[in-house]
N, C-alpha and C positions, 0 to 999 in steps of 0.2 A: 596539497594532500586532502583527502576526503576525510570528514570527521561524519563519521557514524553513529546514531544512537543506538545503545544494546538493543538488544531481539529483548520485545518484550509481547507479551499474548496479547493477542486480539481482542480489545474488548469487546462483553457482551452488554450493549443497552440497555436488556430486560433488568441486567443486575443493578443499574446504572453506572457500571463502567465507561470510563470516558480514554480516548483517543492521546496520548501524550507525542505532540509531532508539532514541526513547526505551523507558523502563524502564516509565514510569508514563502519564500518559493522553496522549492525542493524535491527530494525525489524518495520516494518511498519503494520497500520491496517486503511481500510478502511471502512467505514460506511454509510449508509445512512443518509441524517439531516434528512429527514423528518420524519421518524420510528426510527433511533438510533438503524436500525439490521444492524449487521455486516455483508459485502458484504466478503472480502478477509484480509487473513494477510498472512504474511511472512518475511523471512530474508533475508539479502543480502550482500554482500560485498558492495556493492556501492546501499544503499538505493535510492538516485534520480533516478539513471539508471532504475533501478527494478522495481522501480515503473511507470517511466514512458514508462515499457514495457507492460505496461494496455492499453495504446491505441494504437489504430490499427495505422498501418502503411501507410501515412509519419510522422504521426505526433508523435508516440512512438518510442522510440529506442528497441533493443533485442529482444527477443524471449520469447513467450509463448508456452505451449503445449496444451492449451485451449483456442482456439478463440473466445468459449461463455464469456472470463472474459472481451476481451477486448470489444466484443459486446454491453455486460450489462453495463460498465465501458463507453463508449460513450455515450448509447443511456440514460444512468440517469446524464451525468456528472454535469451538472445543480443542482445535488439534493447528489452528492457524498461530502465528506469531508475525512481529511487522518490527521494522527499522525502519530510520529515516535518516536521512544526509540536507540536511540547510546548501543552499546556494545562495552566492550574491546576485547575479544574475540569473534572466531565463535562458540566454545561452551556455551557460555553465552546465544548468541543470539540461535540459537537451542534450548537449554533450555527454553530459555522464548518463543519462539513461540511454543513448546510443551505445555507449563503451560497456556497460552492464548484460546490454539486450545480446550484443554479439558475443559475451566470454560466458556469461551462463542462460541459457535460453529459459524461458520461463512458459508455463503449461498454457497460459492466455497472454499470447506478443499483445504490445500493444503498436 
């Protein structure tokens, strides 16, 4: 069974809010509160990092290959919220963001 962390908002850096996700692999999914559609998900070796390679740079770390995520991911961050799920493996996590990707589609597939 998937253990979930609650939806909690998206922190803002400026405030210096920080990212509460795992260290090690996992799968993250972001959302809107106000509508509850789903903006992005995915996996990661290092969920915080990954995630917080959504906003744009200085304030994100790493590398996107779509700058519309990290665009839309500033310009709503006020109205974003994020979960994460731990995996033991990276096929686990693969797995589960296949099986997420096909039951709720999200506005940026990855």
């Amino acid at each position: 069974m998937d253990k979930w962390s609650k939806w909690l908002p998206f922190p803002d850096p400026r405030s210096l809010d920080y990212i509460s996700a795992p260290f090690g692999l996992g799968v993250y999914e972001l959302r809107r509160s106000d509508t509850k559609k789903y903006i992005i998900r995915g996996k990661g070796k290092n969920c915080a990092l990954r995630m917080s390679s959504l906003l744009p740079p200085p304030l994100g770390q790493g590398t996107r290959k779509n700058e519309n995520k990290r665009i839309y991911t500033m310009k709503h961050l006020k109205k974003i919220e994020y979960r994460c799920c731990a995996c033991p493996t990276d096929s686990d996590a693969k797995e589960l963001e296949t099986k997420l990707n096909r039951e709720k589609p999200c506005l940026f597939p990855t």
